[in-house]
C-alpha positions in Angstrom: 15.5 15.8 -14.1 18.9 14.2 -13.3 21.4 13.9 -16.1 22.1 10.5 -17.7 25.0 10.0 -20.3 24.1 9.6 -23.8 24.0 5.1 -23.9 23.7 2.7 -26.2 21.3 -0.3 -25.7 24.2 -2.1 -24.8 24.8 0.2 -21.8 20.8 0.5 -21.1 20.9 -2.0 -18.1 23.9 -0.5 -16.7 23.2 3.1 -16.3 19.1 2.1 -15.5 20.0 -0.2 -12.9 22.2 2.3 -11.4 19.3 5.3 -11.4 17.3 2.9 -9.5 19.6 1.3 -7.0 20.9 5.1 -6.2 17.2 6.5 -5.6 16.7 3.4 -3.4 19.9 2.9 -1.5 19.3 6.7 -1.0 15.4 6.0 0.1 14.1 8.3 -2.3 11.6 5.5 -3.1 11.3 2.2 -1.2 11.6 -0.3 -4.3 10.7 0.2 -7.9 10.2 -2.6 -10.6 10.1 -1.0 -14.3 10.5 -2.5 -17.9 10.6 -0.8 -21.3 9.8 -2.9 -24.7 10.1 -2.2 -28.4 8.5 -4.3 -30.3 8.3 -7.8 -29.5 12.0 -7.2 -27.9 12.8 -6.5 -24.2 14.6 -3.1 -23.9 14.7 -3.6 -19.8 13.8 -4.7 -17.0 15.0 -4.5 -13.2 13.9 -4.0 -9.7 15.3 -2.7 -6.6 14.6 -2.2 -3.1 12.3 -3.6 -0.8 8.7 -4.3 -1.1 8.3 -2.7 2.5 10.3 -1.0 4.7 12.0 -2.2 7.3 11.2 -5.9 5.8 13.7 -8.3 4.1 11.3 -8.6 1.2 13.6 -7.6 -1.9 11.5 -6.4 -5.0 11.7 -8.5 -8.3 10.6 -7.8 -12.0 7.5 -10.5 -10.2 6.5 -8.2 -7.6 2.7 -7.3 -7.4 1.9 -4.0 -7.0 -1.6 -2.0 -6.8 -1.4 -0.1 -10.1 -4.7 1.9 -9.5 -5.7 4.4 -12.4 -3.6 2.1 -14.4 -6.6 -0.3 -14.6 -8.2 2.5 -16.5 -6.8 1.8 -20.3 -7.6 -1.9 -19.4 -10.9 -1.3 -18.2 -11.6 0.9 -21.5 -10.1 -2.1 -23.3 -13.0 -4.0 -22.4 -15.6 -1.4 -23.1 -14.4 -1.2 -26.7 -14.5 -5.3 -27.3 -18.0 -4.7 -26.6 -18.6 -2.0 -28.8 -17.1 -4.1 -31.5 -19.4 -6.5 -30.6 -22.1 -3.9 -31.2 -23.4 -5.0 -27.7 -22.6 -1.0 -26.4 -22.8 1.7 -28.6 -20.3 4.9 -27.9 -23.1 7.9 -28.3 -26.1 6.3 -26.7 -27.3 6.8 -23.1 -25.5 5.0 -20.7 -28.4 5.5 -18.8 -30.0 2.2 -20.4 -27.5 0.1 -18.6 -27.0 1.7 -15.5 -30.1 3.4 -13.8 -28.0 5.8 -12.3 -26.7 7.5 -15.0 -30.0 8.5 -16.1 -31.1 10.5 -13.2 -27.5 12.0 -12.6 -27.8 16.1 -11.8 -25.0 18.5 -12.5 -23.4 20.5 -9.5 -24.1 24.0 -10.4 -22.5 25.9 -6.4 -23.6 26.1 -3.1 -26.3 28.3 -1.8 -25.9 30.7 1.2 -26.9 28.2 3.5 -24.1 26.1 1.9 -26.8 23.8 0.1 -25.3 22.1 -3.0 -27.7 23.6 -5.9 -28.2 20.8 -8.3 -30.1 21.0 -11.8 -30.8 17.9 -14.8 -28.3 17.8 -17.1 -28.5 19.5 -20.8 -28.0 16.0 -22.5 -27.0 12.6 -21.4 -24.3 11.1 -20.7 -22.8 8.8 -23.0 -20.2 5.8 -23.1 -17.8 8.1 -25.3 -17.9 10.6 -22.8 -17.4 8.8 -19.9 -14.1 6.9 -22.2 -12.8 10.2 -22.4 -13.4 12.1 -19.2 -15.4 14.6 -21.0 -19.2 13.2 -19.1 -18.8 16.4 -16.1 -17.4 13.6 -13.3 -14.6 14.2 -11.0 -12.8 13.1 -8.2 -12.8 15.1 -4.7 -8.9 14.8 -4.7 -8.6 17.3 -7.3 -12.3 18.7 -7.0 -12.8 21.4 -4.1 -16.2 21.7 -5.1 -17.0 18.2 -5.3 -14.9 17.6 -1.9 -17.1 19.9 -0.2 -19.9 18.3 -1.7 -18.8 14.4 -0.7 -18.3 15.7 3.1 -21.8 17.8 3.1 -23.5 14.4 2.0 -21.0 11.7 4.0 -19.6 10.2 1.2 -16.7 7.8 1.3 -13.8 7.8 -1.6 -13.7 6.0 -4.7 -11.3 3.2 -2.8 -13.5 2.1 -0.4 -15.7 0.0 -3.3 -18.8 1.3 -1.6 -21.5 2.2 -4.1 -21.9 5.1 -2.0 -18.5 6.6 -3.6 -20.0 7.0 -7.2 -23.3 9.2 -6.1 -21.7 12.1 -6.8 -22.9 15.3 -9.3 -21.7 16.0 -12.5 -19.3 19.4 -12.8 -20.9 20.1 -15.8 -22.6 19.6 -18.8 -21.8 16.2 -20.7 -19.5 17.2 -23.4 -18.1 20.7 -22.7 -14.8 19.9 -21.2 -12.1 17.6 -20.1 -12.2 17.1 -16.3 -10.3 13.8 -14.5 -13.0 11.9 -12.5 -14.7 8.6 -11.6 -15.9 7.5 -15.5 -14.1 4.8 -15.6 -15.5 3.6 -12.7 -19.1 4.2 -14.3 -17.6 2.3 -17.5 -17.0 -0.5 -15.7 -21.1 -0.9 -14.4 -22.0 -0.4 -18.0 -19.9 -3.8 -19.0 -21.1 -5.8 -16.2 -24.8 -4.6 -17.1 -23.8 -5.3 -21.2 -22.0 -8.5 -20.0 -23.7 -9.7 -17.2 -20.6 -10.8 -15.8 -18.8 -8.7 -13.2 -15.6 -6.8 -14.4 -13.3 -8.9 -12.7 -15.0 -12.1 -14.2 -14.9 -10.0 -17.8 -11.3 -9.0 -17.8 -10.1 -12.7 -16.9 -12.1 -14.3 -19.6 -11.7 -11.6 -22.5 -8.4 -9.9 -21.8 -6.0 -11.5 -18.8 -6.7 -15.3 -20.2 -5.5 -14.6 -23.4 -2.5 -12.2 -22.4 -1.1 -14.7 -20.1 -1.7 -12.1 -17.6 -1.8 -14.4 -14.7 -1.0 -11.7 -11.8 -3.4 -9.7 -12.4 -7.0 -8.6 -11.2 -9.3 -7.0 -8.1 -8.8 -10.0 -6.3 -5.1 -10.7 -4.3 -4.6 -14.8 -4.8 -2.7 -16.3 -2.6 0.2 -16.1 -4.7 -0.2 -12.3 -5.6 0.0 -12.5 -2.0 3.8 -14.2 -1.3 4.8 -10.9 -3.9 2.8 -8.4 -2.9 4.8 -4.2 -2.4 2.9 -2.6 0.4 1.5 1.3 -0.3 4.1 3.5 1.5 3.1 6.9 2.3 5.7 10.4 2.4 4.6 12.6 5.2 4.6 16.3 6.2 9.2 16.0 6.5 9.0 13.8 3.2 10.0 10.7 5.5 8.7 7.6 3.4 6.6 5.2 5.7 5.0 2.0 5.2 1.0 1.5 5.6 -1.3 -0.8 5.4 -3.7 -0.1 2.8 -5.7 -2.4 0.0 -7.7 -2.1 -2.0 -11.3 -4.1 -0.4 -10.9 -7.4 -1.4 -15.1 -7.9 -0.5 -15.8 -4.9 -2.7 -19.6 -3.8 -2.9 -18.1 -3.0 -6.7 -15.2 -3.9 -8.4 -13.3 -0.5 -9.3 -12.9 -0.2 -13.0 -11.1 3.1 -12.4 -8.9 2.4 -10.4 -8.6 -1.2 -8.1 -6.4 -3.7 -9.8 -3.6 -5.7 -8.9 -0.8 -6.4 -11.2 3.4 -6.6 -12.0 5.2 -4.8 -14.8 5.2 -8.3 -16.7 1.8 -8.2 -16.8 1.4 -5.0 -18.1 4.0 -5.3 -20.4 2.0 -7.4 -22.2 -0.8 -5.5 -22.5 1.0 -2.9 -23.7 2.3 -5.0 -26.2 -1.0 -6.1 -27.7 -1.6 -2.1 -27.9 1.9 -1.8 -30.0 0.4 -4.9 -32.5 -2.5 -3.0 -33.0 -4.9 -5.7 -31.1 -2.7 -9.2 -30.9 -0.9 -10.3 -27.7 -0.2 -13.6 -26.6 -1.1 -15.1 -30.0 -4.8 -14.1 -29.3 -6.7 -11.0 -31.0 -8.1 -9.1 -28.3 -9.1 -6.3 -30.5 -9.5 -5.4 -34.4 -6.7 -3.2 -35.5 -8.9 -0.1 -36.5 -10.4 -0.2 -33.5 -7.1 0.2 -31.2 -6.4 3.1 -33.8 -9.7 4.2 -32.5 -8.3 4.5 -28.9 -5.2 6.2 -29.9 -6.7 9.1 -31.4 -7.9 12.4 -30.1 -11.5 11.5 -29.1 -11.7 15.1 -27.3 -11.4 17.5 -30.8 -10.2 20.6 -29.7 -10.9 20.2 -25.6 -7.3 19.8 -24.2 -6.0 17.8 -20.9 -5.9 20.3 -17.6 -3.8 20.4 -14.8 -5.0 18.6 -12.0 -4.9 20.7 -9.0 -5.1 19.1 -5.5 -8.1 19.5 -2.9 -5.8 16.6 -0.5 -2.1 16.8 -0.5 -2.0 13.6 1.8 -3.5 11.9 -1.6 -1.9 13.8 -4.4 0.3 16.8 -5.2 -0.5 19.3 -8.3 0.1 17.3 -10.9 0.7 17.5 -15.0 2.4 16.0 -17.6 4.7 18.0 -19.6 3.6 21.0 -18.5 3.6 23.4 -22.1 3.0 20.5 -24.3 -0.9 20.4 -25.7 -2.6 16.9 -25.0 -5.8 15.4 -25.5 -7.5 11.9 -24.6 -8.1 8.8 -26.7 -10.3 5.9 -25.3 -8.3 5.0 -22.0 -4.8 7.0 -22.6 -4.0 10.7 -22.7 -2.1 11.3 -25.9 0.5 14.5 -25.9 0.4 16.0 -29.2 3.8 17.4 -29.6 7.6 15.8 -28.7 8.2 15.3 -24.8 11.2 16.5 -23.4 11.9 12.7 -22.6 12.0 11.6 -26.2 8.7 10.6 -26.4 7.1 10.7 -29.8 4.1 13.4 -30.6 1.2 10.9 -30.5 2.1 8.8 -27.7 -0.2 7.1 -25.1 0.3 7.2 -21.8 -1.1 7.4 -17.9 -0.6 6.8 -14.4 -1.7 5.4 -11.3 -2.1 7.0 -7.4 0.3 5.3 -6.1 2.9 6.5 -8.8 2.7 3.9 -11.4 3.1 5.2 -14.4 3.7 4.0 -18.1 3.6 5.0 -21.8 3.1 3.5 -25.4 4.8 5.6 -28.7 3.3 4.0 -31.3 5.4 6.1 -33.9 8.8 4.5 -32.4 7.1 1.1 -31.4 8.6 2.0 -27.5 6.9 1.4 -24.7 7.6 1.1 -20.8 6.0 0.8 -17.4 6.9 2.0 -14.0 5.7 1.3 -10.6 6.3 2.2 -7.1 4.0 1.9 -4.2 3.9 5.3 -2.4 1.4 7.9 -1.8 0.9 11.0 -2.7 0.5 11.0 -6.7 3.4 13.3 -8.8 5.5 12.5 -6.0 8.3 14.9 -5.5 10.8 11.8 -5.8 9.4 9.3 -7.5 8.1 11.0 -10.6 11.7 12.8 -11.5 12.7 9.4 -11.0 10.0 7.6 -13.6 10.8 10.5 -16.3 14.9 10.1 -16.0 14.0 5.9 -16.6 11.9 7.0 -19.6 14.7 9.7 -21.1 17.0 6.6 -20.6 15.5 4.5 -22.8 15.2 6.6 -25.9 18.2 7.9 -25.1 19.8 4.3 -25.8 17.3 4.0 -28.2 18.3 7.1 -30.3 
């Protein structure tokens, strides 16, 4: 982590704006919009670069970015407005809203012919599990078993949209650990079965309505459109170069997990409704005790693992903090002791594929969002880059 001078809010902009235009006039990242809050006050906010490379398209604090496993916390947002609403309950089967889910079998190797060896699960799986990562799903990215698994049986990836993508085994049994995978996505079918609405329709009505968070969603409006970063990819010599990728915008499903659209504005205010306990916008999108619900361990003594990677073209090894014990809430990780940031014991945070990342410190009422558009995750430059923005601001917040 690059040095920054001890600031005071006053000097926040200055020596921000500089981290950023030096990491992109350098082409250590191709643009970067990122803003930090406390409270109902702006701490920051700036963007830099270009939106793609090689294209007079300057970056702004509007610029629409695909914020993928950032959609997650939302998603779970939405899950918990309908336990509220006593419509889903947290420890029932999940399997009574999504047939799937009740016939799911748990990966237990590969016989010598290289035959996946598959058994019924010891219990089912449950919304609370699949809220916390603990129901036995992962992703192949970070999965060599399940890897092997999606290219014995043809399976595509989770970004495709194709219901194909989700018909994968558990790891293990419901319950016995935490392991990253495609939950969210499951959480998602279980509020468009509760709902009957699909997600995108859900998260309009109950959460981006009443936030004001107009640039946001799985769908790319025409105006998303005009301010739209393109996913850049680092190849095998670290040269950054632009692609072509989006998320399907004719999904067969709408990815909970991962497959929204959005700009730091937008998530600001979400995060803000977090940091009032359940109020954004003027609008209670949640009762208080139940986003104190979210932001506690949900995981007891299971801890967050490091996630090592099966696809370096995807993602690099990646963990937060690495020494610092952390645990899951309902939609954020939550590190348990001080980060070497400044970030409080207790905090919420995440982060997306194509290194978006952002956190929420209750304690300190902080809270900031980053996002790039470049592949792969825990990106050798862009990360370093997200953690000195973050020491910045509580730094000048100190």
């Amino acid at each position: 982590m690059s040095a920054i001078a001890q600031s005071s809010p006053a000097s926040l902009a200055r020596d921000v704006d500089a981290l950023f235009r030096r990491a992109t006039d350098a082409g250590d990242v191709p643009g970067v919009v990122a803003m930090a809050i406390a409270g109902d006050s702006t701490l920051y906010e700036g963007a830099f670069g270009t939106r793609r490379l090689g294209v007079a398209a300057a970056m702004d604090i509007d610029t629409v970015g695909w914020i993928a496993s950032l959609t997650k916390p939302l998603t779970s947002v939405a899950a918990m407005q309908l336990v509220e609403q006593q419509r889903l309950q947290l420890d029932e089967p999940a399997g009574r809203w999504v047939r799937e889910l009740a016939h799911v079998q748990v990966l237990e190797g590969f016989d010598a012919s290289g035959t996946p060896r598959l058994r019924a699960p010891r219990r089912p799986v449950t919304l609370r599990q699949l809220l916390t990562h603990t129901a036995g799903y992962g992703y192949g990215a970070w999965s060599a078993p399940l890897a092997r698994y999606m290219e014995l049986m043809n399976l595509p990836g989770t970004a495709t949209c194709e219901h194909a993508a989700l018909r994968l085994p558990l790891l293990f049994d419901p319950g016995e650990r935490w392991n990253y995978g495609i939950n969210i996505e499951w959480v998602g079918k279980i509020i468009e079965g509760a709902s009957g609405m699909t997600l995108g329709a859900y998260l309009r009505e109950n959460l981006f309505g009443p936030l004001g968070m107009d640039s946001s969603g799985f769908r790319i409006t025409p105006s998303m459109r005009k301010r739209l970063a393109r996913l850049h990819e680092r190849d095998a010599h670290g040269v950054l170069v632009a692609g072509d990728y989006e998320v399907p915008q004719s999904p067969e499903f709408e990815l909970g997990g991962g497959g929204l659209y959005s700009t730091a504005r937008d998530y600001v205010a979400f995060m803000r409704m977090i940091l009032n306990r359940g109020v954004g916008n003027g609008a209670r999108i949640l009762k208080a005790e139940t986003v104190d619900l979210m932001c506690r361990n949900q995981i007891g003594n299971l801890r967050v693992e490091r996630m090592v990677s099966t696809n370096a073209a995807r993602s690099n090894d990646a963990e937060f903090f690495p020494g610092v014990p952390k645990s899951w809430g309902f939609g954020f990780m939550i590190n348990h002791e001080l980060a070497p940031t400044g970030r409080s014991a207790g905090s919420l945070a995440w982060a997306g594929l194509s290194n978006c990342y952002f956190w929420i410190d209750p304690m300190r009422r902080i809270a900031g969002v980053y996002l790039t558009q470049i592949l792969p995750f825990a990106d050798k430059k862009s990360l370093p880059l997200y953690l000195d923005f973050e020491t910045a601001v509580y730094r000048s917040a100190s």
